[in-house]
C-alpha positions in Angstrom: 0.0 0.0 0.0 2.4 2.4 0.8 4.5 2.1 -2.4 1.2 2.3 -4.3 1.1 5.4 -2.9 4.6 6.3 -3.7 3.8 5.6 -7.2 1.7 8.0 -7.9 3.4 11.0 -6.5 4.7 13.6 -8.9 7.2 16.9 -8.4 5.2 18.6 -11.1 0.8 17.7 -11.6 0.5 16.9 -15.4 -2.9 15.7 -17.2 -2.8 12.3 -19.0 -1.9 13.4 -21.8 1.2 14.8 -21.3 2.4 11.4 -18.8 2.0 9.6 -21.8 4.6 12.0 -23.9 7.0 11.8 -21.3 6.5 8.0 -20.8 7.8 7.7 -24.1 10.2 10.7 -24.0 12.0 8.4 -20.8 11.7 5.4 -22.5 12.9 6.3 -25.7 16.3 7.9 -24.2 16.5 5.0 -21.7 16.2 2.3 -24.6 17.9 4.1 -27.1 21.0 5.5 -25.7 22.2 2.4 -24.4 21.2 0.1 -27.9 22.6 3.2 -30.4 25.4 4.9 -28.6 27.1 2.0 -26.4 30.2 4.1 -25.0 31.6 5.6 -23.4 29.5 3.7 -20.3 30.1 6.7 -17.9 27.8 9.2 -21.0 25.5 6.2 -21.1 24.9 5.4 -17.7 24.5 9.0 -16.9 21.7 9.6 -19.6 19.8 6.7 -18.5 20.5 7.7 -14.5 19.0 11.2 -15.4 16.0 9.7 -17.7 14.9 6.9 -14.7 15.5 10.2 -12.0 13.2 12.5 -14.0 10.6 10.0 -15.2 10.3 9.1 -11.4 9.6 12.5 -10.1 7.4 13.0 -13.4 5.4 10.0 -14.0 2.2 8.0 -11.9 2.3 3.9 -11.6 3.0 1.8 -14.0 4.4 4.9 -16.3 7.9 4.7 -14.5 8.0 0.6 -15.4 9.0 0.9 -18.5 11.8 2.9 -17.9 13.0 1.2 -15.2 13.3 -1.9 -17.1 14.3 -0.5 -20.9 18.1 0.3 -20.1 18.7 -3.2 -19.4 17.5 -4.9 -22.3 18.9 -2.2 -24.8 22.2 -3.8 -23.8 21.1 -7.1 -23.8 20.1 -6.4 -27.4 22.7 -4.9 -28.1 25.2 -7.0 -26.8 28.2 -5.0 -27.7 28.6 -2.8 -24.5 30.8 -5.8 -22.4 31.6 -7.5 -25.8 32.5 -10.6 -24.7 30.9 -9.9 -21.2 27.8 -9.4 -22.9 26.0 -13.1 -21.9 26.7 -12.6 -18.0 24.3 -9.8 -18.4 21.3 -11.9 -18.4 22.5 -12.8 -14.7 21.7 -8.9 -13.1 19.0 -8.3 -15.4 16.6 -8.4 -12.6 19.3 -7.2 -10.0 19.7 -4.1 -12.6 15.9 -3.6 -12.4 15.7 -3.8 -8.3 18.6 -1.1 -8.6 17.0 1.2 -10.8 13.5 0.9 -8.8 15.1 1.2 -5.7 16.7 4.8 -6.7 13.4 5.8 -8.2 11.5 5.0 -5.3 14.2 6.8 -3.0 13.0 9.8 -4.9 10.0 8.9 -4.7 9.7 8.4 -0.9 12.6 10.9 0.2 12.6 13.6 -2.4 8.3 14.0 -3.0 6.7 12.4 0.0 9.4 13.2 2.9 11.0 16.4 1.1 14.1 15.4 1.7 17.3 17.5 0.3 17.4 17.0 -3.3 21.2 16.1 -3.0 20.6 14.2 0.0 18.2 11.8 -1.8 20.5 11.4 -4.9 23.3 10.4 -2.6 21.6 8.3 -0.6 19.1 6.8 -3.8 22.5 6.0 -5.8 24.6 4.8 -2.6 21.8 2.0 -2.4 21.6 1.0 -6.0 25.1 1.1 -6.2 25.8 -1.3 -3.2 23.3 -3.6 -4.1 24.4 -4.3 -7.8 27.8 -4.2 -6.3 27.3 -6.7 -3.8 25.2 -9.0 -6.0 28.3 -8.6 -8.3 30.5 -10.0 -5.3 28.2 -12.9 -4.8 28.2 -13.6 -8.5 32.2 -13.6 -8.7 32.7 -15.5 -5.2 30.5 -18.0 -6.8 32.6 -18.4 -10.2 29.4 -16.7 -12.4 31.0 -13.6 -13.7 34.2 -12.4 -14.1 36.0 -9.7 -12.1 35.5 -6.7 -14.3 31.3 -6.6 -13.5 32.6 -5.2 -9.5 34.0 -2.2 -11.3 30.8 -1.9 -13.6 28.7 -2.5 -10.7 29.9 -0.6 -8.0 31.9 2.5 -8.6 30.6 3.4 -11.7 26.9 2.6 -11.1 27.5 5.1 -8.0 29.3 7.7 -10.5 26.9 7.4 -13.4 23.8 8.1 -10.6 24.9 10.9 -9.5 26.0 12.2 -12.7 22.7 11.4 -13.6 20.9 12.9 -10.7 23.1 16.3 -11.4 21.6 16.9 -15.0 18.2 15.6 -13.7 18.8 18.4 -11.0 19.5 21.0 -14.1 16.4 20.1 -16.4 13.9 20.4 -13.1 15.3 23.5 -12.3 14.6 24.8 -16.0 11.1 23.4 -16.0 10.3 25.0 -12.3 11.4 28.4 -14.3 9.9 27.7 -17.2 6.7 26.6 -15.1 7.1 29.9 -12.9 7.0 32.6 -16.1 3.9 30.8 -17.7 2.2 31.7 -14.6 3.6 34.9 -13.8 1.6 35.9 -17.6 
């Protein structure tokens, strides 16, 4: 119940209409700039960090799933971002979906419902998807799944990408509050 109600909070109110452009505004830059540009991962992980941050300040219920799960199948259809590394993918799939729901609903729950800092919750929101894909990584590796390069991929740089992410997500919700502002102040 609670995250229901998580789900349908929002930083700015928008009609139907216009959650349905942005649904597939977010999903097109979170499928699309993983499966067409590829690399340099710390550009493509930080477009898809920003696109998952503003869809899930932006968008009500199942609106945010799609982006949430597009990134991760991009590069699985793809498969050219780890080369070779490509087929242990399949194994974080869903760990790669728990991360990126977890940081939405982080800014969900701290940023809308608790109004928490801003820069608070994007620390916080990508110090928890970072640690978990990181430590699913370990497991992975301890148990001979994956090779060692995935506990660079998933730690460090899932935590450098968020809040790269989160500071451009920052920049484009400041421009719509203005934006928002002057069409009220005529």
């Amino acid at each position: 119940m609670y995250i229901s109600k998580l789900f349908d909070l929002t930083l700015f109110e928008t009609k139907y209409k216009q959650q349905v452009i942005e649904l597939v505004a977010y999903s097109l830059i979170a499928f699309f700039i993983p499966f067409f540009v590829g690399h340099p991962q710390l550009l493509v992980g930080t477009a898809v960090n920003m696109a998952l941050i503003l869809s899930s300040l932006s968008l009500k219920r199942n609106f945010l799933l799609p982006v949430i799960f597009m990134p991760s199948i991009a590069v699985l259809s793809r498969g050219m971002i780890f080369g070779p590394f490509t087929i242990f993918l399949v194994y974080f799939i869903p760990f790669i979906w728990a991360g990126n729901f977890m940081l939405a609903m982080f800014f969900k729950g701290l940023y809308l419902k608790s109004k928490t800092n801003y820069f608070v919750t994007l620390l916080s929101g990508s110090f928890a998807k970072a640690i978990f894909l990181f430590l699913t990584a370990l497991l992975f590796f301890k148990l001979n799944l994956i090779p060692e390069i995935f506990l660079k991929t998933m730690g460090i740089l899932q935590f450098t990408t968020a809040i790269c992410g989160g500071m451009a997500a920052f920049a484009i919700i400041k421009s719509r509050e203005r934006i928002n502002n002057f069409k009220q102040a005529i």
